[in-house]
ZAMARGU-4260 file (C-alpha; in steps of 0.2 Angstrom, whole numbers, plus 5000, padded with zeros to 4 digits):
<rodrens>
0) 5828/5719/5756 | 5817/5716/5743 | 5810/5698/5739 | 5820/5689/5724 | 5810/5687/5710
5) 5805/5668/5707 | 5808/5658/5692 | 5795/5653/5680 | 5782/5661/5671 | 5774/5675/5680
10) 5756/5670/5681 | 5740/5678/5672 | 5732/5691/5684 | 5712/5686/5682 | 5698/5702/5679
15) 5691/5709/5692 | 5676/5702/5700 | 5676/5684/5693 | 5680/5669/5700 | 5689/5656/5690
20) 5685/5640/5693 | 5701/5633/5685 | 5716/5638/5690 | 5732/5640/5680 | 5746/5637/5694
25) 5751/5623/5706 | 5761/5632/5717 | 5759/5627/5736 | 5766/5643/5743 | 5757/5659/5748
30) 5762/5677/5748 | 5754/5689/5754 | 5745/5693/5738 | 5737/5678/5737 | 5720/5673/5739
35) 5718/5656/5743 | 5703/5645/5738 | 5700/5633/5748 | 5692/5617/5737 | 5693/5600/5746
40) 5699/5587/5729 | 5690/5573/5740 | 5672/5582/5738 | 5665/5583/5721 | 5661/5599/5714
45) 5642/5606/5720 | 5633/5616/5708 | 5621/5631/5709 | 5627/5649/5715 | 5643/5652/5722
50) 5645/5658/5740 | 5646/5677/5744 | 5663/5682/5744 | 5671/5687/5763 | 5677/5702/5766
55) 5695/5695/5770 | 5698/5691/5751 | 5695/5672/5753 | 5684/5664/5742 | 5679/5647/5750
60) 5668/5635/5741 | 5665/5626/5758 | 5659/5639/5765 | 5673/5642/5779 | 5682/5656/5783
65) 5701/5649/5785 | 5715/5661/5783 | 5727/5646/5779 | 5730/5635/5764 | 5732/5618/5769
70) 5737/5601/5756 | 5722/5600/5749 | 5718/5619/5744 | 5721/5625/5728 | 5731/5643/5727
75) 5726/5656/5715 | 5740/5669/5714 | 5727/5687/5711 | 5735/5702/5715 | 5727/5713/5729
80) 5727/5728/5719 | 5718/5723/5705 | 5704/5718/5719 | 5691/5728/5722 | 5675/5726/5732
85) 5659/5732/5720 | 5647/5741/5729 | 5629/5730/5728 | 5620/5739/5715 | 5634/5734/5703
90) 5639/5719/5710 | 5641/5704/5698 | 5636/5685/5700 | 5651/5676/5693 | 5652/5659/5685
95) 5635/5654/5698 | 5625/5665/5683 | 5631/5658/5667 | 5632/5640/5673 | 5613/5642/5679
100) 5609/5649/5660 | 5619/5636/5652 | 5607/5622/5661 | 5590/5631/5657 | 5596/5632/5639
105) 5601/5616/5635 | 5593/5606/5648 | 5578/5616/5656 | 5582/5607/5671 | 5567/5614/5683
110) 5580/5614/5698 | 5588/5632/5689 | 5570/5639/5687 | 5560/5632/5703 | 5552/5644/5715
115) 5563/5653/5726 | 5559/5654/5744 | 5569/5668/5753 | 5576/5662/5769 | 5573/5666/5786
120) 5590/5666/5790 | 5608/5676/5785 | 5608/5691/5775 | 5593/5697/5765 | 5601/5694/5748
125) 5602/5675/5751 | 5589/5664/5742 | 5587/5645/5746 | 5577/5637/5733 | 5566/5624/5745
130) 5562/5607/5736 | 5542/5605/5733 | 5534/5597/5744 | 5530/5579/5734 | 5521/5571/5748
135) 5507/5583/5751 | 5505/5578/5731 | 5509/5561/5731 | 5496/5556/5746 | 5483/5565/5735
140) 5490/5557/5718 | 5491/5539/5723 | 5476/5533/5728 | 5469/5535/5714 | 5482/5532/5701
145) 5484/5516/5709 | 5468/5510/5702 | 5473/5515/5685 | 5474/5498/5675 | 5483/5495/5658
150) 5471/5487/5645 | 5479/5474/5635 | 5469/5468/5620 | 5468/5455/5606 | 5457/5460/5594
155) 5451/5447/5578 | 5441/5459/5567 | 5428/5451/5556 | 5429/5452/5538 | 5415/5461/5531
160) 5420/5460/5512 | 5423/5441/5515 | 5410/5440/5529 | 5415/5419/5530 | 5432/5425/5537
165) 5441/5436/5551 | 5457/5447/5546 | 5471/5444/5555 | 5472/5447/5573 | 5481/5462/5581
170) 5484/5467/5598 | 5482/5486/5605 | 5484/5494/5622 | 5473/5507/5633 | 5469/5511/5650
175) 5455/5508/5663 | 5451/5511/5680 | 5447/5502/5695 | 5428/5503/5702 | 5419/5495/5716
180) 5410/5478/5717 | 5426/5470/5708 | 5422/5480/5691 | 5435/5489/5677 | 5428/5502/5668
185) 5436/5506/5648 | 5431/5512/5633 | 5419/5502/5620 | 5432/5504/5607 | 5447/5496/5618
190) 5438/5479/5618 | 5428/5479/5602 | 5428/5461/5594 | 5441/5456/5606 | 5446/5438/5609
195) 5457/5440/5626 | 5458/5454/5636 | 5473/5456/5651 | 5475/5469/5664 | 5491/5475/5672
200) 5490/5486/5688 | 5504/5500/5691 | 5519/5492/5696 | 5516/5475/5696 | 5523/5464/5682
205) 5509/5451/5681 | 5495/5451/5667 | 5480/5448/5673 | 5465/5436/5660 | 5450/5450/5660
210) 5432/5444/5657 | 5419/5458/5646 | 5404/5460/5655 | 5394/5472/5644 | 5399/5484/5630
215) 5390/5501/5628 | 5393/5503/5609 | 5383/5520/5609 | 5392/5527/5626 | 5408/5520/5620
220) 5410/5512/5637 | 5414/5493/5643 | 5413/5483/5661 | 5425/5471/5665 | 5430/5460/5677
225) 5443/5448/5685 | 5441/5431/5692 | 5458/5430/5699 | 5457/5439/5720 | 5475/5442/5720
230) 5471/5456/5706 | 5462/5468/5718 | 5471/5467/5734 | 5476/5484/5740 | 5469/5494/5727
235) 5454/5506/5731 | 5441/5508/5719 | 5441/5525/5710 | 5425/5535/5718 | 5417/5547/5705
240) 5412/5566/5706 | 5398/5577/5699 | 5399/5587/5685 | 5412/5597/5685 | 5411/5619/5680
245) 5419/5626/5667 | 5437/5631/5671 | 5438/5616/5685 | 5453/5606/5685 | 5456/5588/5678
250) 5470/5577/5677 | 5470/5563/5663 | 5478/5547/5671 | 5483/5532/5657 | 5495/5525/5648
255) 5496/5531/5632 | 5512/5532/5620 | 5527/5536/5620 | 5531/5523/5637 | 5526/5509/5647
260) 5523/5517/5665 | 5509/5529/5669 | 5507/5545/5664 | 5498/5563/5669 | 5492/5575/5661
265) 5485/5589/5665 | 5472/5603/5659 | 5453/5613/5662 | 5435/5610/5660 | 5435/5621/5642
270) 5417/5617/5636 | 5401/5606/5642 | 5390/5601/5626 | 5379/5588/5617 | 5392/5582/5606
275) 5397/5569/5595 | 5402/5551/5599 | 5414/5543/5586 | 5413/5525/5590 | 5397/5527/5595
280) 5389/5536/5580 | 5378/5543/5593 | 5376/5562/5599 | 5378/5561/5620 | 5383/5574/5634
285) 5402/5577/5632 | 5416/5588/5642 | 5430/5595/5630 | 5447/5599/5639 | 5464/5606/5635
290) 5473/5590/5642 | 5483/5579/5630 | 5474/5565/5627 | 5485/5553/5614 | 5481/5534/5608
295) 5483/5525/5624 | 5473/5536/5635 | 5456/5529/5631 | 5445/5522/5644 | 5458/5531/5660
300) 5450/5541/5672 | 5448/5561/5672 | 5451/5567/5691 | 5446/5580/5698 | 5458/5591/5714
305) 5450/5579/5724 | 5454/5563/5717 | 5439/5558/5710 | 5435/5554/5694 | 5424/5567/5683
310) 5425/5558/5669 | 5433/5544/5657 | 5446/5550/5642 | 5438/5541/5623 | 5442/5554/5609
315) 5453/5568/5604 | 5450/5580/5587 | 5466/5579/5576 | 5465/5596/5563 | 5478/5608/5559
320) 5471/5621/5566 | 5466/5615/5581 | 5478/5611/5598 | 5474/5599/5614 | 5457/5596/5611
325) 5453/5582/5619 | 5435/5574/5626 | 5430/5565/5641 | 5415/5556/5645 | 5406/5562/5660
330) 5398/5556/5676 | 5380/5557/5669 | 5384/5545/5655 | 5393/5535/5664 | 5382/5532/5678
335) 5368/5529/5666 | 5379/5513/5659 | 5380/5506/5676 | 5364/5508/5683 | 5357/5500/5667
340) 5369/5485/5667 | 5364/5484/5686 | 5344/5486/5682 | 5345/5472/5668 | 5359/5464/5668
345) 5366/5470/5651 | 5368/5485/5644 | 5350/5492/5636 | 5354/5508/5626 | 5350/5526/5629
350) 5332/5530/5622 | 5328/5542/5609 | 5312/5554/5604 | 5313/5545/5585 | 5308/5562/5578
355) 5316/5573/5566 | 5312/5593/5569 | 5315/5609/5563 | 5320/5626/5572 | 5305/5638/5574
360) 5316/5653/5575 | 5307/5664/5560 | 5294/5672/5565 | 5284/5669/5550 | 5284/5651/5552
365) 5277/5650/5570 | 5262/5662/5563 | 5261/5651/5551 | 5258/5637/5564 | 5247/5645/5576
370) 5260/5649/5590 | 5256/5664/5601 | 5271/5675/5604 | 5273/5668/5622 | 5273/5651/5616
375) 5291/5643/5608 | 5296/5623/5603 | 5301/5616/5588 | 5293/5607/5575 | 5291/5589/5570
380) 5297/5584/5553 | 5297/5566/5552 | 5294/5553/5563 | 5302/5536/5564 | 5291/5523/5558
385) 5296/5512/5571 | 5296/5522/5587 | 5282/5519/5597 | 5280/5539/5596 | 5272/5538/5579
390) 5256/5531/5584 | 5252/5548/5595 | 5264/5562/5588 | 5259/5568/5569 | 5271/5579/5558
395) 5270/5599/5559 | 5268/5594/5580 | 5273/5606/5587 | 5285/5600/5603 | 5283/5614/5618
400) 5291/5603/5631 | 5298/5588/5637 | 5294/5581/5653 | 5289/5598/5659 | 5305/5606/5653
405) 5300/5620/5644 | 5309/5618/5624 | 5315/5636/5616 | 5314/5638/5597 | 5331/5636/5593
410) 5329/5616/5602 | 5337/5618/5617 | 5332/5618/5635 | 5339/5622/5654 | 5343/5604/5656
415) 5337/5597/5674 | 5339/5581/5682 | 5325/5571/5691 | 5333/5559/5703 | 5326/5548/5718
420) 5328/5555/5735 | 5328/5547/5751 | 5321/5555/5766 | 5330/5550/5784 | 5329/5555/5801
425) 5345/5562/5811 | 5339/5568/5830 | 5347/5584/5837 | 5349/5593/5821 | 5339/5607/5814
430) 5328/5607/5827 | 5315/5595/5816 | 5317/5607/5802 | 5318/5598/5783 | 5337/5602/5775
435) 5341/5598/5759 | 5356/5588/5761 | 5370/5583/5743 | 5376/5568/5745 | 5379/5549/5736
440) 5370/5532/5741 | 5380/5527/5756 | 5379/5545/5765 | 5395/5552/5764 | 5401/5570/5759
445) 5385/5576/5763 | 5384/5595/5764 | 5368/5608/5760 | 5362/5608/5743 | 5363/5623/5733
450) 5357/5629/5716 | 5367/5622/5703 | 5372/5606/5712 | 5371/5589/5701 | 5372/5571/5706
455) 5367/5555/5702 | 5362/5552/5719 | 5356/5567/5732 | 5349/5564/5749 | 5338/5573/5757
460) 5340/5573/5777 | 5321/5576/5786 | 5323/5574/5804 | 5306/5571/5806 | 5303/5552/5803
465) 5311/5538/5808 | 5309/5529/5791 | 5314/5533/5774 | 5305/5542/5762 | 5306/5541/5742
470) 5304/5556/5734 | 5311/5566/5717 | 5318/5579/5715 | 5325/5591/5699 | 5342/5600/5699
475) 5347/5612/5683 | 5359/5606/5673 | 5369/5620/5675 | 5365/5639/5681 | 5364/5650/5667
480) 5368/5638/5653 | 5357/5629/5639 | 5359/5612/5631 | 5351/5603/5617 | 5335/5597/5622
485) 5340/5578/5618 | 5350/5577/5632 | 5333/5578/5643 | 5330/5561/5633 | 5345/5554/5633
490) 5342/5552/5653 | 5329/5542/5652 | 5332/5524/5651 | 5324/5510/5638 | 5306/5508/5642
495) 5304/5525/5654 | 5290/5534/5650 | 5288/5553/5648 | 5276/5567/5646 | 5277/5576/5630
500) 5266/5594/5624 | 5263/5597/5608 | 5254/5611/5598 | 5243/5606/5584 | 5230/5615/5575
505) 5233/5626/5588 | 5227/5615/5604 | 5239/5609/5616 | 5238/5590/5621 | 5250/5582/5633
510) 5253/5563/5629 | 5263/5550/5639 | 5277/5541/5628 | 5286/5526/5631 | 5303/5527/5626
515) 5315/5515/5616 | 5332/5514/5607 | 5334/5520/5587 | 5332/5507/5575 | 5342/5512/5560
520) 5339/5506/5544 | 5360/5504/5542 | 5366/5500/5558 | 5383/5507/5564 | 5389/5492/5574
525) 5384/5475/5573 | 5386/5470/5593 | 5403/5462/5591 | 5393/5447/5582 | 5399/5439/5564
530) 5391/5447/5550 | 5378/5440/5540 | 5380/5432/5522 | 5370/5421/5511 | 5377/5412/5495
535) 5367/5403/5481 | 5376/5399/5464 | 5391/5412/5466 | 5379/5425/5472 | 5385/5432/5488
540) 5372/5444/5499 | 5373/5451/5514 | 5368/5466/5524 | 5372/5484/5524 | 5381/5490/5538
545) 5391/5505/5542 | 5408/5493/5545 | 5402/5485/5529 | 5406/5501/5518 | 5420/5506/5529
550) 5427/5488/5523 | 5422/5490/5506 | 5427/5510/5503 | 5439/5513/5518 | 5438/5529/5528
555) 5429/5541/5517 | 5416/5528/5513 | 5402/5545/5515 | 5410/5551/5500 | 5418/5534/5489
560) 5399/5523/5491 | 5386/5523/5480 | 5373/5537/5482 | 5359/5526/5481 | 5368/5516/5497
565) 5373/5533/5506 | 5355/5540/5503 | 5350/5524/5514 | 5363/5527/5525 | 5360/5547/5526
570) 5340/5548/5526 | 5331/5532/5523 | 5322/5528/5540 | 5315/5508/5542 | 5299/5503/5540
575) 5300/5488/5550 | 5309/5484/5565 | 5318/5468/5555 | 5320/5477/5539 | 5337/5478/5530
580) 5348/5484/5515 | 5352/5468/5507 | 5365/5470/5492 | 5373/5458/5481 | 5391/5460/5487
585) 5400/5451/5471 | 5398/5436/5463 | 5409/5423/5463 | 5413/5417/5447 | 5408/5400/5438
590) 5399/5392/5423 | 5381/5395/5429 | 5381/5413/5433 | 5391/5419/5416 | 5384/5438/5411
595) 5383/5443/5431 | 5400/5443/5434 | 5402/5462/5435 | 5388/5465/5448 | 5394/5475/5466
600) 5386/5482/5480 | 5369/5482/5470 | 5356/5483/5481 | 5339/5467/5479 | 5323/5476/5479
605) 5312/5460/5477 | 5316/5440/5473 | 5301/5435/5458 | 5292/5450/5461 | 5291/5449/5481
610) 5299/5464/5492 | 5314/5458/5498 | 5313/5464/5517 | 5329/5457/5526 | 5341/5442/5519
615) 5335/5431/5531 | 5316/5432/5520 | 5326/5432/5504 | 5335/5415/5510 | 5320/5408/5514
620) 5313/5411/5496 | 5328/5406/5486 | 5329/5389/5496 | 5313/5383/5488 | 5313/5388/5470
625) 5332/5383/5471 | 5335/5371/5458 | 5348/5356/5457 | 5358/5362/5446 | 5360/5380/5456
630) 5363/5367/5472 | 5377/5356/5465 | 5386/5375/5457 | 5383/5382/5474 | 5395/5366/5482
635) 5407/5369/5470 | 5408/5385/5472 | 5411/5384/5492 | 5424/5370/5487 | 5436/5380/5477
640) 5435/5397/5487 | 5435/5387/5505 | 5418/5392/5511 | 5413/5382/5528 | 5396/5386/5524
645) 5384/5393/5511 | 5376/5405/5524 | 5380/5412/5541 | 5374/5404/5557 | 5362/5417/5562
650) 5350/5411/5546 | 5351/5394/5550 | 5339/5397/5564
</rodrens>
């Protein structure tokens, strides 16, 4: 007999090989041309590919294999005639697929695009996508991040325009990173003319008052401390690597924009130059990486895939055609600024030749000169009047090498690295035989040196005495690769000496120079000290500096200043160690100084005829020929414009 029909509306028959998720019926009766999907209402929903289907019909999104519906399941009327079973070539995913598209579209949510590792067990067309394994990563990561420190600083930038007054203060935010010996290492420019410093260490919500030990202005570099012995318990110091190759891997560390926990980024090693330093207004060795290095980032470490820090993150270049440049300061640099501050207690400088010179690539010109064909160098075409060079080397020198590193024509060199060694005794190895050993101070990581290998620090292993040994040794700066030869000089320190051959008339001599810092005529930083102003009868004069013009022309002040000033800047070289631009800066108006008023940024050549060779000599000669009448206008004057003083502290020494 056949079945009565039941009342109701006959319910929709789904396409084949799909699997709705929403079913249109309540019913709580099967027939035998049910499939019955089984979906427990107390367990949420899991997400992520469907189950495959069993060959009984059911389709059972807790993967069992009952026959039965029970209260909880949810039946989907499908008639068993519109079922059929795909073969696996043409086999579809169902709603697993679209749901998994839908997520990489909108969300990219990595868990739809991770990796899939096949499993070991169940059928071959399975895939269980494994989660990655964070701890291997993490017991890497931490150490190191942990040290990464937060740089609060308040900053009261002098006035240069009104050099009486500061500007009002502001505060800024960087990074550092912890060293050994109780030390923080930043970036110059993340402390400049600060008036409190704080550090915050990762996870902790307590600032800690930071104290500024020295300031490399030309390395853009800055040592800092903290009193307080809470700050570094349970941190490990950050140890440093060599110099990384080209295509190594670094990881930026900091806390740049755009949030207040850490952040990492990631890139390569994409170029290792001589290269300009912003802040610094100095040329020293550089790396450039493809990492994103954003405001915030300055002074954190650059790790290496071992942890160790290869370098410290100070600039980035900002052009529209160019993309994740960024530049980090490397081990070399770095090291140099520690062991000076440790040599002498502050921070020194790195040395210079104080020569300008000229590429001898035409062939013409070294004829000219007298160089044989084998012979190459550069020549000199000006010499700074106050380096101690200029009492030996002569223009139209011509430099062959420097400290026995030979110099080609186009001015560079294969950079090496004279370093003191230690010879130590070890029994039972090498049978008594000498093995050059790379290695730091304290003797860890020590394995065979090989050709290429750089370090601040190498050991050499002798097993031959039983006391240790100082020797020097040279490593290349890199196999294969050529750098400017200032990078030879800019590892020497203030006061090294070092051997320099020249070519003249065509003899070679050799000659032993001592080395010292530049001395420019307009410096490029003033130390972090108040600038210096002198005032008589509305007259204001003051030194030329390179914040000066920024204050007084902004940005572009290489292109807004007057050519006479920038000629100064560009190309003048001092005669004098203590010599200065001095400039009338303006004129503050009042009775005594009517016809003057329009004077600005003119520069004083002489005061009654005498050469005029800092302000502090022309303070001294307008106080005695200073009348009354230009000193009771000169207390007025300070009155109504709220002057402390009539000159700044440094002349009144």
């Amino acid at each position: 007999m056949p079945e009565p029909r039941k009342r109701g509306r006959k319910p929709k028959t789904p396409k084949t090989n799909t699997m709705d998720d929403h079913p249109h019926t309540n019913n709580n009766s099967t027939t035998q041309n049910d499939v019955v999907v089984s979906v427990p209402t107390t367990e949420p929903r899991k997400r992520g590919r469907k189950s495959k289907t069993p060959k009984n019909n059911t389709m059972d999104s807790s993967h069992t294999n009952n026959n039965s519906a029970t209260q909880n399941d949810i039946v989907v009327p499908v008639p068993t005639t519109d079922i059929q079973d795909p073969s696996p070539a043409h086999r579809t995913r169902g709603r697993a697929r679209k749901i998994g598209k839908l997520a990489d579209n909108n969300n990219n949510d990595i868990s739809h695009v991770a990796s899939p590792e096949r499993s070991r067990h169940g059928d071959a067309t399975d895939i269980t996508i494994l989660p990655p394994r964070w701890d291997s990563v993490a017991a890497k990561a931490v150490p190191a991040m942990d040290a990464v420190v937060k740089v609060f600083c308040v900053h009261t930038e002098p006035n240069f325009s009104l050099a009486w007054q500061r500007k009002r203060q502001y505060s800024s935010s960087s990074s550092g990173f912890i060293l050994g010996g109780r030390r923080v290492l930043t970036n110059a420019h993340s402390v400049e003319h600060h008036t409190q410093v704080k550090l915050k260490k990762r996870g902790s919500e307590i600032k800690y008052l930071a104290t500024v030990l020295s300031i490399g202005t030309e390395c853009d570099i800055a040592l800092l401390t903290v009193n307080d012995d809470e700050f570094w318990e349970g941190v490990s110091p950050v140890e440093f690597g060599g110099l990384p190759a080209l295509q190594d891997a670094v990881t930026v560390v900091g806390y740049p924009i755009g949030g207040d926990t850490i952040s990492v980024t990631s890139g390569v090693v994409s170029r290792m130059e001589v290269l300009s330093y912003v802040h610094g207004s100095t040329e020293l060795l550089g790396l450039q990486i493809d990492a994103a290095i954003n405001s915030g980032n300055s002074g954190g470490p650059a790790l290496n895939d071992k942890g160790k820090c290869v370098g410290i993150a100070f600039q980035s270049l900002k052009h529209e055609d160019a993309e994740n440049i960024g530049y980090v300061i490397p081990t070399p640099v770095i090291m140099h600024f520690i062991q000076d501050y440790e040599k002498n207690g502050a921070y020194t400088g790195f040395p210079i030749l104080g020569v300008e010179w000229q590429k001898m690539e035409n062939p013409d010109l070294r004829m000219s000169v007298g160089m044989r064909a084998d012979q190459k160098g550069v020549r000199i075409r000006r010499i700074e009047p106050t380096a101690p060079e200029s009492h030996v080397l002569k223009p139209s020198d011509i430099i062959l090498s420097f400290d026995g590193v030979n110099i080609a024509n186009d001015g560079t060199a294969i950079g090496s690295l004279t370093v003191s060694c230690i010879l130590l005794w070890a029994p039972c190895i090498d049978k008594g035989e000498r093995v050059a050993y790379l290695g730091d101070n304290h003797m860890r990581s020590l394995r065979p040196l090989r050709q290429g290998d750089y370090s601040q620090v190498i050991t050499i292993c002798t097993y031959m005495s039983h006391f240790p040994e100082v020797l020097s040794i040279q490593l290349p700066f890199r196999h294969g690769e050529r750098i400017s030869f200032s990078y030879l000089v800019s590892q020497k320190y203030t006061g090294d000496n070092a051997v320099v051959k020249v070519l003249r008339n065509p003899e070679i001599l050799e000659f032993n120079i001592k080395l010292a810092t530049h001395k420019r005529l307009i410096p490029a930083h003033i130390n972090s000290r108040p600038p210096s102003y002198y005032i008589i009868a509305g007259f204001v004069f003051t030194a030329v500096t390179v914040p000066y013009l920024r204050s007084e022309y902004g940005k572009d002040y290489d292109f807004d200043a007057p050519v006479k000033l920038l000629d100064k800047h560009l190309h003048a070289m001092a005669q004098s160690v203590d010599e200065q631009v001095v400039v009338v800066s303006q004129v503050l108006v009042a009775d005594i100084n009517i016809g003057y008023e329009d004077i600005v940024n003119t520069q004083v050549l002489a005061f009654n005829g005498n050469p005029v060779r800092n302000l502090k000599n022309l303070a001294e000669m307008v106080v005695v020929l200073q009348t009354k009448t230009a000193k009771a206008a000169t207390f007025d004057i300070l009155m109504t414009h709220c002057i402390p003083s009539a000159m700044s502290g440094d002349l009144k020494t």
